[in-house]
VMD Tcl script that draws the C-alpha trace (Angstrom):
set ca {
  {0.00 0.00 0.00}
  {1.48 3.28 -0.59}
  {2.41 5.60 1.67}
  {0.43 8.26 -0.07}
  {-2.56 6.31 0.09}
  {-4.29 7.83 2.86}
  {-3.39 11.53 1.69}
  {-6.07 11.00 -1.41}
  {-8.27 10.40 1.03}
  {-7.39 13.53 3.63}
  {-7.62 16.75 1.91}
  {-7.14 18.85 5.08}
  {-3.58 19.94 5.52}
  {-3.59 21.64 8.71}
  {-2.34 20.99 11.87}
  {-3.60 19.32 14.71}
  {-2.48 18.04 18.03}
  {-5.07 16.12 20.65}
  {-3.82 15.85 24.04}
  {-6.01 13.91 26.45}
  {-5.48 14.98 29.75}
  {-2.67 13.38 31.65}
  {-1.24 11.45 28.23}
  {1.00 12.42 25.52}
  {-0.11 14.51 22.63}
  {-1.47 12.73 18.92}
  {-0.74 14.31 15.54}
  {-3.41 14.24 13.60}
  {-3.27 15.79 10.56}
  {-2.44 12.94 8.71}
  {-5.70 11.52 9.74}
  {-7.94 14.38 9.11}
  {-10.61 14.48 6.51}
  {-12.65 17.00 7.56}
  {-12.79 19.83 10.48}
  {-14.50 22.55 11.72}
  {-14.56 24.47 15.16}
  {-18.20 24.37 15.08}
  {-20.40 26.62 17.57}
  {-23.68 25.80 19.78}
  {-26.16 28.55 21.13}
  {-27.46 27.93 24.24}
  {-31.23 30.35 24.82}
  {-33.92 30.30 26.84}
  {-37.88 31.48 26.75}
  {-38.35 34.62 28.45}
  {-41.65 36.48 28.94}
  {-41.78 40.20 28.81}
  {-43.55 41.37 31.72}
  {-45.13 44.82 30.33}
  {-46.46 42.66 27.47}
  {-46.71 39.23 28.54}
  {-44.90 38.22 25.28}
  {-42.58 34.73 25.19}
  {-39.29 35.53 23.17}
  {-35.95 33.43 22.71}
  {-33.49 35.02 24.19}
  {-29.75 34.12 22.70}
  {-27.74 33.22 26.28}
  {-24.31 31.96 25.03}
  {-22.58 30.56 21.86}
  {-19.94 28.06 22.68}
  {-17.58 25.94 20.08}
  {-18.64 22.67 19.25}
  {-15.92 21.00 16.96}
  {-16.59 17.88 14.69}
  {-13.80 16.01 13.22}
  {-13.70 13.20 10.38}
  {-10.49 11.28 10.64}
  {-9.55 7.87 7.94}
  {-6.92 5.62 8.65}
  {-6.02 2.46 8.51}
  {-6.68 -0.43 10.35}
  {-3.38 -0.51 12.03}
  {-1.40 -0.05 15.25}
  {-1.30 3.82 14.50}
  {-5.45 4.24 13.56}
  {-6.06 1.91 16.44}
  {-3.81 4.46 18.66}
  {-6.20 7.41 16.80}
  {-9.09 5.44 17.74}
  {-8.21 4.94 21.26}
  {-7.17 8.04 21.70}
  {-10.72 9.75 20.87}
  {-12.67 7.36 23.03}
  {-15.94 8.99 24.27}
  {-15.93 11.11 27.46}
  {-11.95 11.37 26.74}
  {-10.95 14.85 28.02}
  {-8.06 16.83 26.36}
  {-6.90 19.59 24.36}
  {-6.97 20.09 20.57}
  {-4.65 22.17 18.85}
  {-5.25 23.56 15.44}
  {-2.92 25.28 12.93}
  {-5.37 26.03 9.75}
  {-1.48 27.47 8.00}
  {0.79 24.71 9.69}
  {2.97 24.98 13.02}
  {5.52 26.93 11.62}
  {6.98 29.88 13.48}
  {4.22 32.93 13.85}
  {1.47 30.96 12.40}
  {-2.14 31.40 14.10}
  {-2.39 29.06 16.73}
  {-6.23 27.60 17.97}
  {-6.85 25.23 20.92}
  {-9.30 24.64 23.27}
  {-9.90 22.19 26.16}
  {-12.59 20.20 24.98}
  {-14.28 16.16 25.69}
  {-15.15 13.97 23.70}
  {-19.01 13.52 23.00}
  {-20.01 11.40 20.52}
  {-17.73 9.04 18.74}
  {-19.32 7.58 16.01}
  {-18.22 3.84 15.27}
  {-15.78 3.17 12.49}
  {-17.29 2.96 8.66}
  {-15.35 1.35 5.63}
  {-13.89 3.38 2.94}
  {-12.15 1.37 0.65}
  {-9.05 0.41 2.31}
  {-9.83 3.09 4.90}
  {-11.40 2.92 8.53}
  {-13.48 6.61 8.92}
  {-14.75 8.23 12.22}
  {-16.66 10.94 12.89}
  {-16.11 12.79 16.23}
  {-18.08 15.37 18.10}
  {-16.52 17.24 20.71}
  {-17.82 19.64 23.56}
  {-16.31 22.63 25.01}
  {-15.22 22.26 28.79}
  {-12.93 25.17 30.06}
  {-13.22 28.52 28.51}
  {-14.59 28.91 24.93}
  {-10.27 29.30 24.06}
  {-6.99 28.47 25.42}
  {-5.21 29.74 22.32}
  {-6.38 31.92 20.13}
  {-4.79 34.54 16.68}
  {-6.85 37.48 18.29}
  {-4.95 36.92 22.13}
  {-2.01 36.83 20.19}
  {-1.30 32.74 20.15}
  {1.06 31.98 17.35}
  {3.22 28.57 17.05}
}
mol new
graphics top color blue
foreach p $ca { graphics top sphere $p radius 0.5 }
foreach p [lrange $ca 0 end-1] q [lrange $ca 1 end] { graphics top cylinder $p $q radius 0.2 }
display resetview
């Protein structure tokens, strides 16, 4: 199998680093299909009292990331897959240019809520994995100044 076989498949070429709490951090960019930071609004109903009216108020956007990772069924994708258990806490580091010197820098400390279970594409294992936030909405971020 060639070694490039997996990049056909990934056509993100950022960077990423998960580090569950207490472990070493993953690489993952050679896994990644598909990403994106992701938000979720939390409201409530609240009734005016002058008018007696029921509105939505808008309370508090948080990220939500979702991730799509392929690999292979091997020791690494089984390391990949272990690593992204559900209820795993960590943080995930994103570099949408690379790590390279004064790149922007994401990350945020975040569990993991759903992880899907593995689907077959071609040669390829795929997972799907939806994460919450858990800590404040960034730990690293290009407008505090966070560069690699």
């Amino acid at each position: 199998m060639p070694a490039t076989e997996i990049q056909d498949v990934v056509s993100d070429r950022s960077y990423y680093l998960w580090t569950p709490t207490g472990e070493s951090g993953l690489t993952l960019a050679e896994y990644v299909q598909d990403f994106d930071w992701g938000s979720d609004s939390n409201t409530e109903m609240n009734t005016s009292a002058a008018f007696l009216l029921e509105t939505e108020q808008y309370i508090r956007g948080k990220i939500a990331p979702k991730m799509t990772l392929a690999y292979r069924d091997s020791v690494g994708g089984a390391a990949v897959r272990e690593a992204l258990l559900e209820k795993t806490k960590g943080i995930l580091i994103e570099g949408p240019e690379g790590n390279a010197a004064g790149k922007p820098k994401y990350g945020a400390m975040l569990q993991v809520k759903k992880a899907n279970a593995p689907r077959k594409l071609g040669k390829l294992l795929v997972i799907t994995i939806e994460f919450v936030n858990i800590g404040s909405d960034w730990v690293y971020h290009p407008s505090y100044g966070d560069t690699f």
